[in-house]
MIROKE-633300 format. One record per residue (C-alpha): residue in one letter; x, y, z. Coordinates in steps of 0.5 Angstrom, whole numbers, padded with zeros to 4 digits, always signed. Each point is the difference from the previous one (the first is absolute). Example, Ala and Ser with C-alpha at 12.3 -4.5 7.8 and 13.67 -1.06 7.14 Angstrom:
MIROKE-633300
PT residu     X     Y     Z
PT      A +0025 -0009 +0016
PT      S +0002 +0007 -0002
end
This chain:
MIROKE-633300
PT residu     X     Y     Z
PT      X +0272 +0242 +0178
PT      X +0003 -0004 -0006
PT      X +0000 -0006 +0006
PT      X -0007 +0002 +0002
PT      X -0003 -0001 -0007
PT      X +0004 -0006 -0001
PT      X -0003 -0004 +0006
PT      X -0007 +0003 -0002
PT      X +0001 -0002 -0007
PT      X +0001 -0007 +0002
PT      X -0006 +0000 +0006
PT      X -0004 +0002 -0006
PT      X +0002 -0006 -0004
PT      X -0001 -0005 +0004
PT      X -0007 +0003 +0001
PT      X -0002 -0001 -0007
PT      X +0004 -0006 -0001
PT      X +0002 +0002 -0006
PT      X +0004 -0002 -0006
PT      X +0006 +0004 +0000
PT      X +0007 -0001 -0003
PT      X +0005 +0002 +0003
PT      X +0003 +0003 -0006
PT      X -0006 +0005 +0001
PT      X +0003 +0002 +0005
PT      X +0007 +0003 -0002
PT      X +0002 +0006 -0001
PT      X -0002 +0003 -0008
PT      X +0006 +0002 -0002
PT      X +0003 -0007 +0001
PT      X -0005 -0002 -0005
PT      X +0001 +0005 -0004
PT      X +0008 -0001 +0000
PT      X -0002 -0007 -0002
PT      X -0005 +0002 -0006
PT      X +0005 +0005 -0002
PT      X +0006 -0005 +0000
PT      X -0003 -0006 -0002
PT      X +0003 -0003 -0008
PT      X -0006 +0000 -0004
PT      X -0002 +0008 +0002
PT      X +0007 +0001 -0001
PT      X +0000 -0003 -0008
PT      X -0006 +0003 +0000
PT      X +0003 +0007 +0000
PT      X +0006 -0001 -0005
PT      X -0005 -0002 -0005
PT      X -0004 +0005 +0001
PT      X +0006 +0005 +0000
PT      X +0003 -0003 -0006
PT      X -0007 +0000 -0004
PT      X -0002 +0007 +0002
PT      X +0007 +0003 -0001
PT      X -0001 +0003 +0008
PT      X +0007 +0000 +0005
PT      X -0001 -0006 +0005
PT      X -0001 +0006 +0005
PT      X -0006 +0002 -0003
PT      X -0003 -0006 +0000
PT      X +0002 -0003 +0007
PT      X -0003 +0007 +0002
PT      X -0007 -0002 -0003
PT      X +0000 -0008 +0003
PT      X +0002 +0004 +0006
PT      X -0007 +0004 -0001
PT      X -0003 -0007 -0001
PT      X +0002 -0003 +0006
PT      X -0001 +0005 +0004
PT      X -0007 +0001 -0003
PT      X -0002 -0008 +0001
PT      X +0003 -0003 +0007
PT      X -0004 +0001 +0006
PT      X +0001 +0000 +0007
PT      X -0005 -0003 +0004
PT      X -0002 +0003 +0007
PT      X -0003 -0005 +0003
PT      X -0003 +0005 +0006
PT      X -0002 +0005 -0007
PT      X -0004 -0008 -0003
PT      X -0003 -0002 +0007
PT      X -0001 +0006 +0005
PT      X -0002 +0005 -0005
PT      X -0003 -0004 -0007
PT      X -0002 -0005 +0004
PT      X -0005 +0004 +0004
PT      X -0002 +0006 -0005
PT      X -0002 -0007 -0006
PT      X -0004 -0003 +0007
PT      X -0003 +0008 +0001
PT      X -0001 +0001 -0006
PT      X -0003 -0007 -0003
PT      X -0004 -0001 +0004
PT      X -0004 +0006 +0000
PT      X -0001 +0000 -0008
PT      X +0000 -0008 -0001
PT      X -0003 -0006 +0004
PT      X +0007 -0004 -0002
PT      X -0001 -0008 +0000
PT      X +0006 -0006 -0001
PT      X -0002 -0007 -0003
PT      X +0006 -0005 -0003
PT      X -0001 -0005 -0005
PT      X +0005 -0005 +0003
PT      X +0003 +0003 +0007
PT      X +0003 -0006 +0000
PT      X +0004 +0001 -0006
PT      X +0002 +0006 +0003
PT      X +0003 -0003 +0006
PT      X +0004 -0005 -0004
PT      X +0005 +0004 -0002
PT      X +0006 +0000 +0002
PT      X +0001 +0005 +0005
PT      X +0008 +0000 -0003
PT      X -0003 +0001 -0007
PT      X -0002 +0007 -0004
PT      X -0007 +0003 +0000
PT      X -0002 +0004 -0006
PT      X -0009 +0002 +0000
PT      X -0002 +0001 -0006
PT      X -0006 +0005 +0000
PT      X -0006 +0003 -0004
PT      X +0001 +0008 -0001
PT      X -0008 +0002 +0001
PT      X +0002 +0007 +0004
PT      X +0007 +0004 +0003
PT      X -0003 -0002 +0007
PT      X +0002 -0008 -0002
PT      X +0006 +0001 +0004
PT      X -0003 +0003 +0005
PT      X -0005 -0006 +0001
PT      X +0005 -0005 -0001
PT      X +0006 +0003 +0005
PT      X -0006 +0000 +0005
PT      X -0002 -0008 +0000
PT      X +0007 -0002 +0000
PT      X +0002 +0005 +0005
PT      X +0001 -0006 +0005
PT      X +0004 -0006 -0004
PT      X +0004 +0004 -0006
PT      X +0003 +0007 -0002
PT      X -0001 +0001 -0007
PT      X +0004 +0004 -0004
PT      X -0004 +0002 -0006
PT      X +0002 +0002 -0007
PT      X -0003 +0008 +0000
PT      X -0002 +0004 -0007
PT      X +0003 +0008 -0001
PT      X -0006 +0002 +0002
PT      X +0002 -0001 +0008
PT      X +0006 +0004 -0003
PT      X -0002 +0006 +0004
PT      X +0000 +0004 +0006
PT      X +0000 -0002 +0005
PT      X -0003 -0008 -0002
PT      X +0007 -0001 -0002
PT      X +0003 +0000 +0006
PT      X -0006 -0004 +0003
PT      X +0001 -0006 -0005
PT      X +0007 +0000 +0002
PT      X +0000 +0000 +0006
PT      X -0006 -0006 +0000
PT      X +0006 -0003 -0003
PT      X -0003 +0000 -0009
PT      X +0004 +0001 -0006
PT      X -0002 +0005 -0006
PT      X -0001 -0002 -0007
PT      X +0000 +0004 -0006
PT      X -0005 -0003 -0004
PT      X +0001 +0001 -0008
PT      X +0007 +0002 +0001
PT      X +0003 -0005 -0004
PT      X +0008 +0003 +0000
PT      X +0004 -0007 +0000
PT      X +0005 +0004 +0006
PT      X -0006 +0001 +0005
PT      X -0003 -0007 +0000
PT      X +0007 -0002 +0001
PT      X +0000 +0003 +0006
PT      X -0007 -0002 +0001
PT      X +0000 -0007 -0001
PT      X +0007 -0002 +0004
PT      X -0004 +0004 +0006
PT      X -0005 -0005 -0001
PT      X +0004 -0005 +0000
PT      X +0004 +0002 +0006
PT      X -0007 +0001 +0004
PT      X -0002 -0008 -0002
PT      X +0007 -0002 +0002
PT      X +0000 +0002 +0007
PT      X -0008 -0003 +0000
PT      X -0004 +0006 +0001
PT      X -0007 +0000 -0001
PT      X -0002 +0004 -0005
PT      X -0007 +0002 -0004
PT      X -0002 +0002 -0007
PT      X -0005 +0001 -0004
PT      X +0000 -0004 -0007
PT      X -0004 +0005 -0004
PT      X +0004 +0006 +0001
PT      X -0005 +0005 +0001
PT      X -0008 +0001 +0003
PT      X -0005 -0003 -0005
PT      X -0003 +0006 -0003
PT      X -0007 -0005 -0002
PT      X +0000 -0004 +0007
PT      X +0003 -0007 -0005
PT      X +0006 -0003 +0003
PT      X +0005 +0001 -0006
PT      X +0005 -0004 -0002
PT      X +0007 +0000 +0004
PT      X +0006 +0003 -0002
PT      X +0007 -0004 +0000
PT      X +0006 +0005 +0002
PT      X -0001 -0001 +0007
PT      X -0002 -0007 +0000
PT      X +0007 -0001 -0004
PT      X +0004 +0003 +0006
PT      X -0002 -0004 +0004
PT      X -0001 -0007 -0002
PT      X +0008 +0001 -0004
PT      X +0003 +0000 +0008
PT      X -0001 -0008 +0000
PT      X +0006 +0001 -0005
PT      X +0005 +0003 +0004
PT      X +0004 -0006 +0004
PT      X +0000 +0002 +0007
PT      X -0008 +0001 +0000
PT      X -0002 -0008 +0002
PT      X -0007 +0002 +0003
PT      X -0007 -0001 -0005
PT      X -0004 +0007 -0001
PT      X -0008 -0001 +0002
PT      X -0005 +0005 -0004
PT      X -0007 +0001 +0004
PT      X -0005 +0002 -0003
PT      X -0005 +0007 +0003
PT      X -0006 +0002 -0003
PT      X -0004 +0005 +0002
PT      X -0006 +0005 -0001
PT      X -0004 +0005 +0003
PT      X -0007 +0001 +0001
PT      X +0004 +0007 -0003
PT      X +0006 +0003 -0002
PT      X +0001 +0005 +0001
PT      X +0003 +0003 -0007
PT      X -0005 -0003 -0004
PT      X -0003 +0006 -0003
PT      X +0007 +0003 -0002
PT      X +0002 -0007 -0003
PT      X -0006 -0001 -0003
PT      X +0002 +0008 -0003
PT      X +0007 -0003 -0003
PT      X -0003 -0006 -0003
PT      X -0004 +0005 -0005
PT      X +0006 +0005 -0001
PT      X +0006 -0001 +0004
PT      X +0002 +0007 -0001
PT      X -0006 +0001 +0004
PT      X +0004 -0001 +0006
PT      X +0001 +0007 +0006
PT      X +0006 +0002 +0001
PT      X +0004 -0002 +0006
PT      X -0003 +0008 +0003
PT      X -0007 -0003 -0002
PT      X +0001 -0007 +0003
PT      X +0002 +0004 +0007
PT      X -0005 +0004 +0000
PT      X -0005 -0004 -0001
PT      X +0003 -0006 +0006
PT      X +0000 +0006 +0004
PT      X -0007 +0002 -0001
PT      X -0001 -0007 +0001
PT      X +0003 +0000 +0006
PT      X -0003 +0006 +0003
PT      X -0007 -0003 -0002
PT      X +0000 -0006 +0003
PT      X +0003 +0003 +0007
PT      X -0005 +0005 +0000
PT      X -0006 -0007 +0000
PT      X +0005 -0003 +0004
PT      X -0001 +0005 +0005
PT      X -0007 +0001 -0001
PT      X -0002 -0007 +0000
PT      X -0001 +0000 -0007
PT      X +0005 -0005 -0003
PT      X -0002 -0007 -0002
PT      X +0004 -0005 -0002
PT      X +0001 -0002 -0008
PT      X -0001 -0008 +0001
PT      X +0004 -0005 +0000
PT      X +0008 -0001 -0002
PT      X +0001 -0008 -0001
PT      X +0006 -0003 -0001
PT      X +0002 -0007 -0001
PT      X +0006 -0004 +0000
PT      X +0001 -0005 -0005
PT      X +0003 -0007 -0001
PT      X +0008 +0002 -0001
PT      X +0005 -0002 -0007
PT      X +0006 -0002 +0003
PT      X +0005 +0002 -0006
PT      X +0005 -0006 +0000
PT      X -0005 -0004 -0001
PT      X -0003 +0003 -0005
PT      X +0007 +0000 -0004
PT      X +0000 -0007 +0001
PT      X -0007 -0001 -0005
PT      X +0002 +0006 -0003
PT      X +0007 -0001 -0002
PT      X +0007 +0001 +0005
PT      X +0003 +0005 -0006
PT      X -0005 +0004 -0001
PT      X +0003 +0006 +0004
PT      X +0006 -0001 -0005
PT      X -0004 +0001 -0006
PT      X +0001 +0006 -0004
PT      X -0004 +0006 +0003
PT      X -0005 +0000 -0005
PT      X -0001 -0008 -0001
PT      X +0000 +0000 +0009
PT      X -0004 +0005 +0000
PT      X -0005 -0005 -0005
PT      X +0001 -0004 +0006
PT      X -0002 +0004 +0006
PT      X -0006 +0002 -0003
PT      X -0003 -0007 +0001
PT      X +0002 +0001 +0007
PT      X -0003 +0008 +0001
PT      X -0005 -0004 -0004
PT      X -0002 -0004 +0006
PT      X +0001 +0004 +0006
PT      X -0005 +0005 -0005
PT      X -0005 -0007 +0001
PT      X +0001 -0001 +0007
PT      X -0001 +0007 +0002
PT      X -0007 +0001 -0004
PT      X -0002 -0006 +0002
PT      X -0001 +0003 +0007
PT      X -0002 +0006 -0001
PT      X -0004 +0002 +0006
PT      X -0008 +0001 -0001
PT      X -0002 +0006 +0004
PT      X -0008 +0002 -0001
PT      X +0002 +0007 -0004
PT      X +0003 -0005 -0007
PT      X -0005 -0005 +0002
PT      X -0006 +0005 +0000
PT      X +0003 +0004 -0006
PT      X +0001 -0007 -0005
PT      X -0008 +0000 +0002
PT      X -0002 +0006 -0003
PT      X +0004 +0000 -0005
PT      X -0002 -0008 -0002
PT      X -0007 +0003 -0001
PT      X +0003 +0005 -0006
PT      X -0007 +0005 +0001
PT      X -0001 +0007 +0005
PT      X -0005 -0003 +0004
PT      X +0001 -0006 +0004
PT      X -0006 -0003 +0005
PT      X +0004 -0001 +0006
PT      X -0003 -0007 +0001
PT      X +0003 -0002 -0007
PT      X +0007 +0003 +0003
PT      X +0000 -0004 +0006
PT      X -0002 -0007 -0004
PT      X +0006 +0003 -0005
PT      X +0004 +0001 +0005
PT      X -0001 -0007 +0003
PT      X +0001 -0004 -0005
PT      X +0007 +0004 -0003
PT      X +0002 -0002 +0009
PT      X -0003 -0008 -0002
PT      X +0006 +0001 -0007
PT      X +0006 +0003 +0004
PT      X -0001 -0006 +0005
PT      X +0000 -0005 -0006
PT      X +0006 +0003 -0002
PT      X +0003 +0000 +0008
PT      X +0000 +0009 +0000
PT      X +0001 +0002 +0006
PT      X -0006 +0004 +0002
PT      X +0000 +0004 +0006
PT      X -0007 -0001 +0004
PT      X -0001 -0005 -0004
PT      X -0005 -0004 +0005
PT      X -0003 +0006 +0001
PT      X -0007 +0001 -0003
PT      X +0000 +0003 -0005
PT      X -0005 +0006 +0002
PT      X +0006 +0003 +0005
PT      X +0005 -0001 -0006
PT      X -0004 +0005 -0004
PT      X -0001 +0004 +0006
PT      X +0008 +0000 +0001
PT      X +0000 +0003 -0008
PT      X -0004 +0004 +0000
PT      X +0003 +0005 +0005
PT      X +0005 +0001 -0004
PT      X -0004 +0001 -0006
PT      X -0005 +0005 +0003
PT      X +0007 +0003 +0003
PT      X +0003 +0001 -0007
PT      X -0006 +0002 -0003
PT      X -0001 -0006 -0007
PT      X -0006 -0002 +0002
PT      X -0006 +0002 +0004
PT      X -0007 -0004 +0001
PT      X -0006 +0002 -0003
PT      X -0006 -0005 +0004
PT      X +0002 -0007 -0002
PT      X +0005 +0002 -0004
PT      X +0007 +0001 +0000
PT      X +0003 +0006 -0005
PT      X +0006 +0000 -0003
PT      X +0002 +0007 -0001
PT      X +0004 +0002 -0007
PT      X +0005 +0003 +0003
PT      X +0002 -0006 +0005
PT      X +0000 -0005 -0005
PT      X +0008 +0000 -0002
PT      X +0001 -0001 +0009
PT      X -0005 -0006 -0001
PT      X +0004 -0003 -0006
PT      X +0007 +0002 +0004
PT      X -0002 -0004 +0006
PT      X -0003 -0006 -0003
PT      X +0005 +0000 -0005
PT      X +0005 -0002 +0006
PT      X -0004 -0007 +0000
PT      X -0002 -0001 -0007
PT      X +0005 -0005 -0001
PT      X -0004 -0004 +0005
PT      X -0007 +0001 -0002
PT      X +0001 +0001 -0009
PT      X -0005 +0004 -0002
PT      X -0003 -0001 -0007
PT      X -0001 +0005 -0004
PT      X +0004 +0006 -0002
PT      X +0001 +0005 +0005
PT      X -0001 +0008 -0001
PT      X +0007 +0003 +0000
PT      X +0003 +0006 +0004
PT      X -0002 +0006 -0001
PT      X +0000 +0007 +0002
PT      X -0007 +0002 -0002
PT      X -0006 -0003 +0003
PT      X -0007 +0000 -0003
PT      X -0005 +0004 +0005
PT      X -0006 +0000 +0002
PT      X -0005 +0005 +0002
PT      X -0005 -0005 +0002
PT      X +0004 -0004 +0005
PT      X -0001 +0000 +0007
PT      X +0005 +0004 +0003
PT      X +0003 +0000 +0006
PT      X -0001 +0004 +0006
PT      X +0004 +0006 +0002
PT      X +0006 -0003 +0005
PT      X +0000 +0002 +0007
PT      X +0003 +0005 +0002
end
């Protein structure tokens, strides 16, 4: 049987011709005995023992605890024959998923001996979905998992695609030892890894600023002398015509204690899932509209050390840290400046340009034809964007009509009181391309109502 699912194993990757190490390949408790053994956790351990007062054991036990919690062991029948299909099942029944590249060429520069790292914006939890799914045929991605996939039974799913977990906020100086050296030890072998720079979803739709822990793990394996190869950092942007936690986040933003309980977000995925199976079967499900990412052109950091300064991976923590900001900084640019423009932003920026209740809708379609003229000025990529504008909206308003924020009233376009936080969260996502003037209403978690407005007929049962 193990033969078996050995020669399956291989048949599958030269199907997808992927990227794979061979490191990734061996036995998790050789990694986990080189992690365990390796001189930096070990002087991690006696520090820590002599600072706390704690005996060696104890905290040996703990880094045990630590590495059994972060190293993986990737299946790769569990990646391709199982999370491969169920992300194609279940991507294409919710979203039209589109792939563009600012420089394809550039990408298929990098030295295949050389280390790929992507580097992405965090818009939704289905972001690791989307991005395994369009690399599927090219490159296994190892992704850097927050504690929320810490539970039963995705914990074990993730490992076996090959993920590691990260506490995020932990900051005891002992667990990112451990964490830091895995990195390390990952980058070193070549595999390829994804991360998200911003550390957590945007709860108001904006590309946030990058946090530098993992970014600092990894640019500091240059520092190790038997690590001869350059590591190549790709950007990945991404946006939805919907995400789908976005009233949840929008719930956050006004006051993070406002956040289910872990039983409440598993009934409420169930219920979800229990709806959308019920349209499925009856007919009734329509797609959400676009999932778009774009490739960007990649950093490659030898190169951004020698601009930079070779020793600034030797500075001090925090004068090093003041370095690689401008490095996060960077990438943080490269991504924004792709971020894809679906028809739901687009549409939404438009409505929200005009800073009133009732728009006339051919007012919106010039609006929103000349907010597509300023995203070509400033080289956006607009998906559909040769279409007429007319489709665009069209394509929009779907989606809008499904969500209940606007309704049409005549010539006009409504927008309803309670749908404005979704307009703002979605064209919040491209608003570093199109800077809107003037200040913008905040979140919050009353809205005004009006009786006089039209409403929306009763949904279909």
């Amino acid at each position: 049987m193990t033969g078996w699912l050995g020669r399956r194993a291989i048949r599958t990757i030269h199907e997808f011709r992927t990227r794979l190490s061979r490191y990734q390949l061996q036995q998790r408790r050789i990694a986990k005995a080189t992690l365990a053994a390796d001189s930096v956790v070990q002087a991690a351990v006696l520090r820590h023992a002599q600072e706390h007062g704690l005996p060696e054991g104890d905290v040996r036990r703990r880094v045990d605890h630590y590495i059994d919690e972060i190293v993986p062991q990737l299946s790769v029948l569990s990646y391709y024959k199982i999370g491969y299909n169920l992300a194609k099942l279940v991507l294409n029944l919710l979203y039209r998923v589109t792939v563009d590249y600012q420089d394809e060429a550039a990408l298929g520069r990098i030295p295949k001996k050389d280390v790929v790292v992507y580097v992405m914006n965090h818009r939704s939890n289905v972001d690791y979905v989307v991005v395994a799914y369009v690399l599927a045929y090219g490159a296994h991605v190892s992704y850097a998992v927050g504690e929320w996939a810490r539970v039963w039974p995705l914990e074990y799913v993730f490992k076996s695609f090959g993920s590691y977990f990260i506490r995020r906020g932990f900051r005891e100086p002992l667990y990112h030892a451990v964490l830091e050296r895995y990195v390390h030890l990952i980058t070193k072998h070549g595999v390829t890894q994804g991360f998200f720079p911003e550390g957590r979803l945007a709860r108001d739709g904006r590309l946030g600023p990058a946090k530098l822990g993992l970014l600092d793990y990894i640019c500091r394996t240059l520092l190790d002398p038997e690590f001869t190869r350059d590591i190549w950092f790709v950007p990945v942007a991404m946006n939805f015509d919907r995400v789908l936690e976005d009233r949840t986040l929008i719930r956050e933003l006004v006051d993070e204690r406002d956040r289910p309980g872990r039983l409440a977000q598993a009934w409420t995925v169930v219920e979800y899932l229990t709806y959308n199976c019920l349209r499925l079967v009856t007919g009734r499900l329509k797609r959400y509209g676009r999932a778009a990412v774009n490739f960007g052109t990649p950093l490659s950091l030898r190169q951004w050390l020698r601009a930079a300064g070779p020793a600034v991976l030797e500075l001090p923590k925090e004068q090093r840290l003041a370095e690689l900001q401008q490095l996060a900084q960077e990438l943080m640019r490269r991504i924004g400046a792709i971020i894809p423009v679906t028809p739901v932003p687009l549409a939404a920026a438009a409505l929200l340009s005009f800073d009133q209740t009732v728009i006339g809708k051919a007012a919106l379609l010039e609006r929103m034809d000349q907010l597509r003229d300023r995203l070509h000025v400033v080289n956006a990529k607009v998906v559909r964007g040769d279409a007429r504008i007319l489709d665009v909206w069209d394509r929009a308003w779907r989606m809008l009509r499904l969500r209940r924020l606007a309704v049409e009233d005549g010539d006009s376009v409504v927008v309803l009181p309670g749908g404005r936080p979704l307009l703002e969260f979605y064209a919040n996502s491209i608003a570093h391309l199109l800077p809107v003037r003037g200040p913008r209403t905040p979140f919050h978690k009353q809205h005004e109502t009006d009786p006089g407005l039209p409403r929306l007929r009763p949904r279909r049962t």
